[in-house]
C-alpha positions in Angstrom: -247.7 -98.9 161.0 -247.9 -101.9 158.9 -244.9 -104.1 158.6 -243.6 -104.2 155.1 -243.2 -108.6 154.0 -241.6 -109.9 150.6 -242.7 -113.4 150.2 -240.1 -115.8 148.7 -241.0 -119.9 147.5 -240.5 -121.5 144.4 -243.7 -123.0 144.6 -246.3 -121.3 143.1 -249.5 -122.6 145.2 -247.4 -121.5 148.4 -246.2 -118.2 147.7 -249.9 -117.5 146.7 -251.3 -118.8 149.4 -249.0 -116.7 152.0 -249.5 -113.9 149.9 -253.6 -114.1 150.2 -252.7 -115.6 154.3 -250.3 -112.4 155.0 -253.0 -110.1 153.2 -255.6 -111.0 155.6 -253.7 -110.5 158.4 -253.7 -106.6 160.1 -250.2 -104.9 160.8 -248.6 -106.7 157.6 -248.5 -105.2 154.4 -247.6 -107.8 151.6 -245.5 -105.3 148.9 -244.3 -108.6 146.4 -243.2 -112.1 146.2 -240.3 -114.1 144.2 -240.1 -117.4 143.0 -236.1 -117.5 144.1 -233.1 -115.8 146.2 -232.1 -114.1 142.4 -235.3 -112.2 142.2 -235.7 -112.2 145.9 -232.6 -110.0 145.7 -233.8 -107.8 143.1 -237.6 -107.2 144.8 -235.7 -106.2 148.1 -233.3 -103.6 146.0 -236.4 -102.2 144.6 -238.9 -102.2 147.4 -236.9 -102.1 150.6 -239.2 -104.3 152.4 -239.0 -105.0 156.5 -239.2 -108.4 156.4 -238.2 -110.8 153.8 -240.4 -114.1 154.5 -237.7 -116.7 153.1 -238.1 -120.6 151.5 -234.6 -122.3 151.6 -234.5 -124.5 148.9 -235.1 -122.7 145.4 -233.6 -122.8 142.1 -230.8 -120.3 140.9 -230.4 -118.7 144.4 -231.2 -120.7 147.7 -232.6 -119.0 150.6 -229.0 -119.1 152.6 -227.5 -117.3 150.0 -230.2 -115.2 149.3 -230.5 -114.5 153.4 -227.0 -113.6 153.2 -226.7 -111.0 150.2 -229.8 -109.3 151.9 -228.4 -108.7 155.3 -225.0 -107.4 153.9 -226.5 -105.1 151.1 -229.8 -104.2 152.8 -229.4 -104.3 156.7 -232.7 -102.8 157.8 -234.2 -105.7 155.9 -234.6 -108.6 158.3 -235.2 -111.8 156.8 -237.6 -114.9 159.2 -237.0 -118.4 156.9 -240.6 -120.5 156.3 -239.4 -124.0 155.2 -240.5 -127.7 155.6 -237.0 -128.3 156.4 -236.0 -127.7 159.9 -232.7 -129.8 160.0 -229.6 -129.0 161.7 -227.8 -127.7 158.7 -230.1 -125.7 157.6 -231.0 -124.0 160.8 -227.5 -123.2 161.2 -227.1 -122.4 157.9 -229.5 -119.8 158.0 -229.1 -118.1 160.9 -225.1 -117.9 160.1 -226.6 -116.1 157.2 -228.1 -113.5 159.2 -231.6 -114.9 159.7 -233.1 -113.2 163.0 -236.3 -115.9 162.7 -236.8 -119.5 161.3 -240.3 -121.2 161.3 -241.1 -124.5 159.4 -244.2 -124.3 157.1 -246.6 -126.1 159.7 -246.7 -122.5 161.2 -249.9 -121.0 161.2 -250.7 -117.1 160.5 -250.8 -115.9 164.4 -246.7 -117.3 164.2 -246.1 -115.8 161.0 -247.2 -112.4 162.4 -245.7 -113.1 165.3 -242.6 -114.1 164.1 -242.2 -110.7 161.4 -243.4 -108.5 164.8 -240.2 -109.8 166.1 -237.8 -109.6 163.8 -239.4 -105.6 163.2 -238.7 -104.9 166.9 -235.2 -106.3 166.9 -235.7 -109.3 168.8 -235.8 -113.0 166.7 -238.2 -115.8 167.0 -237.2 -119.1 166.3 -239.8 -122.3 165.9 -239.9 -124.1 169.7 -237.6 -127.4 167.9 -235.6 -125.3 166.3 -234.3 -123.4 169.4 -234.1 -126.2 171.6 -231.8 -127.8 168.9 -229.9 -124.6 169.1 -229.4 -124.6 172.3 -228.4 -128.5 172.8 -225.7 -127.9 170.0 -224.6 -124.8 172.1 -224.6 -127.2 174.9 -222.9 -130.1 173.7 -219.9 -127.1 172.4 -219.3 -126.3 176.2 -218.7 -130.2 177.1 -215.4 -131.3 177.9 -214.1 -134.1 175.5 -215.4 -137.6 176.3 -218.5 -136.6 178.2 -221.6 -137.4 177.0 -223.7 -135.9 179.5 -223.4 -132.7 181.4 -222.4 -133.8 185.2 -225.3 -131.9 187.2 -223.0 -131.7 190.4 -220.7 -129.6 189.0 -221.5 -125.8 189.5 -219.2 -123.0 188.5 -217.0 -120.8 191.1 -218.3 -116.9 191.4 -216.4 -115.0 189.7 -216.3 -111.9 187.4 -218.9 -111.5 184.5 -217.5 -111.9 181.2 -217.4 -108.7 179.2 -218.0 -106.1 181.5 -221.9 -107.2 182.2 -223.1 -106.0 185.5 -225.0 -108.3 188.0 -228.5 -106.9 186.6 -227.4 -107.0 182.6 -226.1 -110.9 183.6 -229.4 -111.4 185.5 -231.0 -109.8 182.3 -229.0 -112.6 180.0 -230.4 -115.4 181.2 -234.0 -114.2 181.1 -233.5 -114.1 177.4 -232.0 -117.5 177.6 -235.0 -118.9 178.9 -237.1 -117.3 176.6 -238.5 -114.7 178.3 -240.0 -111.1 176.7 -239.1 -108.1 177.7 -242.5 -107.1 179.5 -242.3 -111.0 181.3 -238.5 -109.5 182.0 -240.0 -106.3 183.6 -242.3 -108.4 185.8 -239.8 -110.7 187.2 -237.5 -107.9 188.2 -240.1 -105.8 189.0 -238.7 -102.9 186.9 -240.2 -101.3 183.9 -239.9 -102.2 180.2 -237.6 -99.3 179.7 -235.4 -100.2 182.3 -235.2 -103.7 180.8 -234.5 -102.2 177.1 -231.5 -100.1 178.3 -229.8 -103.3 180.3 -230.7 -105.0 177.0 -228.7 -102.3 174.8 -226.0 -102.2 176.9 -225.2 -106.3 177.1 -225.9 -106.2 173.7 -223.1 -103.4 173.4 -220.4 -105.3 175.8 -221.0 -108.7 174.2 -220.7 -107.5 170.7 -224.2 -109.3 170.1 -227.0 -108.6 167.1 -230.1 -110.0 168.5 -231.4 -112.6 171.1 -230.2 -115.6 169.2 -226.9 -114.7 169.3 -227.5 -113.5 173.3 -228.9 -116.9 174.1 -225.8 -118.7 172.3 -223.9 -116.4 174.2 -225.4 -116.7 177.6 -224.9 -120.8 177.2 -221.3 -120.4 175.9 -219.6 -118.0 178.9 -222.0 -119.9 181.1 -225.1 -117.8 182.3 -227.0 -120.3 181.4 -227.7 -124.2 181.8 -229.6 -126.6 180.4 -232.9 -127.6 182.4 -232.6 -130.9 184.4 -235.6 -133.1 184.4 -237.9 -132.2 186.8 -236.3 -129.0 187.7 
């Protein structure tokens, strides 16, 4: 079944172009576009689309704004954000909003349809810069005051998982932290995709998380995760 996308950019030659670009491509369905967040809004009422393909920066409603009126009136309507601005703010911005994938325009039509396969399956996708960003902000959070760097001869103590998480759901955790799938999940563990769905639902359940962006922030903050050392 073909994935429902709304296009959103207030420039005309773009929003054409992914329009004809999205059209080409099987498994999407291209049911409208809108010049801003306003009509964006309106289209989404009307049409109930799967996946909102969002600009930031538009006239009358930005694509933050717009991202967030969508995901509190329409939840089944998951929103990826296609911009030439991949700044901090606006990353943040975005995905504060509700925003479950973020790709800057450089992307080409194999990401796009990558990206809205994603967000249509629950997971998120996020542009390769724009997660590691992510993740060094996350990482930089858990520092102590006055240190710059993270001392690698420091390891945490055992102790109990945060939440409730068994052994296998924490193990599970920081897969997703390093960006794993669930079938490259299934392989490592050597259990089936199922199995890795259902340890997926239920850490999602105990942490109180939406989607893998949020379980990656997660698994950095409680510490089920650390940063790569070079030459690890």
């Amino acid at each position: 079944m073909s994935a429902r996308v709304l296009v959103v950019d207030d420039q005309a030659v773009v929003r054409e172009g992914l329009v004809l670009l999205l059209g080409l491509l099987p498994d999407i369905e291209v049911v409208g576009s809108a010049p801003d967040g306003r009509e964006a809004l309106r289209l989404v009422a009307e049409l109930r689309p799967d996946v909102v393909l969002m600009d930031l920066r538009m006239p009358r409603m930005d694509g933050v704004e717009a991202t967030r009126e969508i995901r509190a009136a329409f939840p089944a309507t998951q929103v990826v954000v296609l911009t030439t601005y991949s700044d901090d703010e606006s990353v943040f911005a975005a995905l504060r909003a509700g925003a479950r994938g973020f790709l800057t325009k450089s992307a080409d039509a194999e990401e796009i349809a990558r990206a809205v396969a994603a967000v249509v399956n629950g997971e998120a996708q996020l542009d390769p810069g724009v997660q590691l960003r992510l993740l060094s902000a996350v990482v930089e959070d858990r520092r102590p005051p006055g240190r710059t760097r993270p001392d690698i001869r420091e390891r945490r103590e055992p102790g109990p998982l945060p939440d409730g998480l068994t052994p296998r759901e924490a193990e599970v955790l920081r897969l997703i932290a390093r960006g794993l799938s669930n079938a490259e999940i299934a392989a490592v563990l050597f259990v089936g995709e199922a199995t890795v769905k259902t340890h997926i639902n239920n850490l999602f359940a105990k942490a109180h998380l939406r989607d893998r962006v949020h379980a990656v922030t997660y698994a950095y903050r409680v510490g089920l995760a650390e940063p790569e050392t070079p030459g690890a």
